[in-house]
PLY file of the C-alpha trace (Angstrom):
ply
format ascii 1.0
element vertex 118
property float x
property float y
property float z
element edge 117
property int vertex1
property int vertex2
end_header
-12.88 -8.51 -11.38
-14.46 -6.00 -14.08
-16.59 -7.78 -16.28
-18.58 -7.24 -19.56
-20.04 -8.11 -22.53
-20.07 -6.11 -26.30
-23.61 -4.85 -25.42
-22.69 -3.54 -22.11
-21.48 0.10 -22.26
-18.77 -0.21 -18.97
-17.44 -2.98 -17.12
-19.11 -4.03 -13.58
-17.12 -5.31 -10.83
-18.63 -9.31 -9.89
-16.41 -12.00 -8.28
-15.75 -14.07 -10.92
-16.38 -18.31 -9.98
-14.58 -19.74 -13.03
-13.47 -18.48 -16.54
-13.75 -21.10 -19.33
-10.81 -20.69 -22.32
-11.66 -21.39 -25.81
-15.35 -20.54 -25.32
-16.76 -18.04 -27.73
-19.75 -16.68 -25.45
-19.99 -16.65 -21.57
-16.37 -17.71 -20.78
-16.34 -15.50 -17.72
-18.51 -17.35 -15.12
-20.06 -15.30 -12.28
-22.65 -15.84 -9.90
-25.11 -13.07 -11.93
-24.41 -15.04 -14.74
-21.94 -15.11 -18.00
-19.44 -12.20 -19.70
-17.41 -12.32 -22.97
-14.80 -10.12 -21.02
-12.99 -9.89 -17.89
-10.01 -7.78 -16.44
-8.66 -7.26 -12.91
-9.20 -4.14 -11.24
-6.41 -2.26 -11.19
-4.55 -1.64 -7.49
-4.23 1.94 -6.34
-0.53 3.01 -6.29
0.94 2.76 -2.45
3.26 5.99 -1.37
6.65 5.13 -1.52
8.07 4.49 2.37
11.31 6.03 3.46
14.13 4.00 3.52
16.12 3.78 6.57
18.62 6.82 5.38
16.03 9.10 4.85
14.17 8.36 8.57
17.38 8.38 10.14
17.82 12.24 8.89
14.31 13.02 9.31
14.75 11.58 12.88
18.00 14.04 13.55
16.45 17.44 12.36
14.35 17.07 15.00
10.86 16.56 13.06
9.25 13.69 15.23
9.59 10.46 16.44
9.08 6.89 15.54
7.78 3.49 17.36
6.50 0.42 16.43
3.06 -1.47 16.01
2.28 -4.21 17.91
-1.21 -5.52 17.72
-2.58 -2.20 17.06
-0.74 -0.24 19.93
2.61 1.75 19.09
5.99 1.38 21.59
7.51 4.39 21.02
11.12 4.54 20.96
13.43 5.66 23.34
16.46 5.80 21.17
17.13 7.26 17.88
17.18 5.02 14.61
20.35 3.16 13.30
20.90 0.46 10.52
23.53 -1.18 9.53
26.13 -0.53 6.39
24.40 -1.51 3.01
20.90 -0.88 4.38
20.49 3.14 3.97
18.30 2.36 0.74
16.33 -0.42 2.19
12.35 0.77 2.72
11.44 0.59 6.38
10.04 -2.37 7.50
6.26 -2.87 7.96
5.56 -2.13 11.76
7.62 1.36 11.76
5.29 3.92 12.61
6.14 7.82 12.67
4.48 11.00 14.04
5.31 14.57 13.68
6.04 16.46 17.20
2.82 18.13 16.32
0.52 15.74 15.88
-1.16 13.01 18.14
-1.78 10.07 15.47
0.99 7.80 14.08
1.40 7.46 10.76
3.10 5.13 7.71
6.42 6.53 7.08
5.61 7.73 3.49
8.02 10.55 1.94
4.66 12.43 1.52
4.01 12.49 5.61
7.37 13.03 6.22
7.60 16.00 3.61
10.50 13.98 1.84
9.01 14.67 -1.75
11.16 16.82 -3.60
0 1
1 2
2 3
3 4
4 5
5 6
6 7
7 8
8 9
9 10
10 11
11 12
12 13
13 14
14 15
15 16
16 17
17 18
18 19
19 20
20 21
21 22
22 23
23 24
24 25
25 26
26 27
27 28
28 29
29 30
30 31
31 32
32 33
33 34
34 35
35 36
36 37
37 38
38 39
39 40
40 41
41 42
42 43
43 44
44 45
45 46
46 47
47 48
48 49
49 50
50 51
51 52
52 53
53 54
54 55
55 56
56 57
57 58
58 59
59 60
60 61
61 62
62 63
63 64
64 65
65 66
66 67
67 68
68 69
69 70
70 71
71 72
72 73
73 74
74 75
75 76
76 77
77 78
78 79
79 80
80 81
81 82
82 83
83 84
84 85
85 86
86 87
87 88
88 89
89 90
90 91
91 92
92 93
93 94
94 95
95 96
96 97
97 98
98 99
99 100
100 101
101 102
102 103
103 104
104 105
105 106
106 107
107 108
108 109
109 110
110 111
111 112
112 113
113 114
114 115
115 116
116 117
């Protein structure tokens, strides 16, 4: 977490043990010592995945192929991608990896790799 106190001119990141409500000095408990003030640090924004629509038309223009990850080595498919009715919105699950015909590493199947941004 970020931590700090009204003296301290930016927050530090320290794993914070325990945080004690109601107390007016110190309530943030870490193992350098005690903060007035805590915050989480905020996550960095994933890229958005494809859904299964959007792979499934990447897929037929001919722009690469997909596999999955299985303890860190990819199957690659041997067929093309289908999903059922209902499920062209849903984001691709987990394990789906894709690659460009051009390139030799597999990759999360983000709009941005995929050049589905618009």
């Amino acid at each position: 977490m970020l931590v700090w106190n009204e003296s301290y001119t930016r927050p530090i990141e320290k794993l914070v043990c325990a945080i004690i409500p109601y107390r007016r000095e110190g309530s943030v408990i870490t193992r350098g010592g005690a903060f007035e003030y805590c915050a989480e640090i905020p996550e960095e924004p994933k890229p958005r995945r494809a859904t299964n629509r959007e792979l499934a038309k990447w897929l037929a223009q001919g722009k690469g192929e997909w596999g999955i990850s299985k303890f860190g080595v990819i199957e690659k498919a041997e067929i093309g991608w289908f999903y059922d009715t209902g499920y062209e919105k849903q984001t691709l699950q987990s394990e789906l990896r894709v690659r460009k015909w051009d390139d030799t590493e597999w990759h999360e199947p983000t709009v941005e790799y995929m050049g589905l941004e618009k």
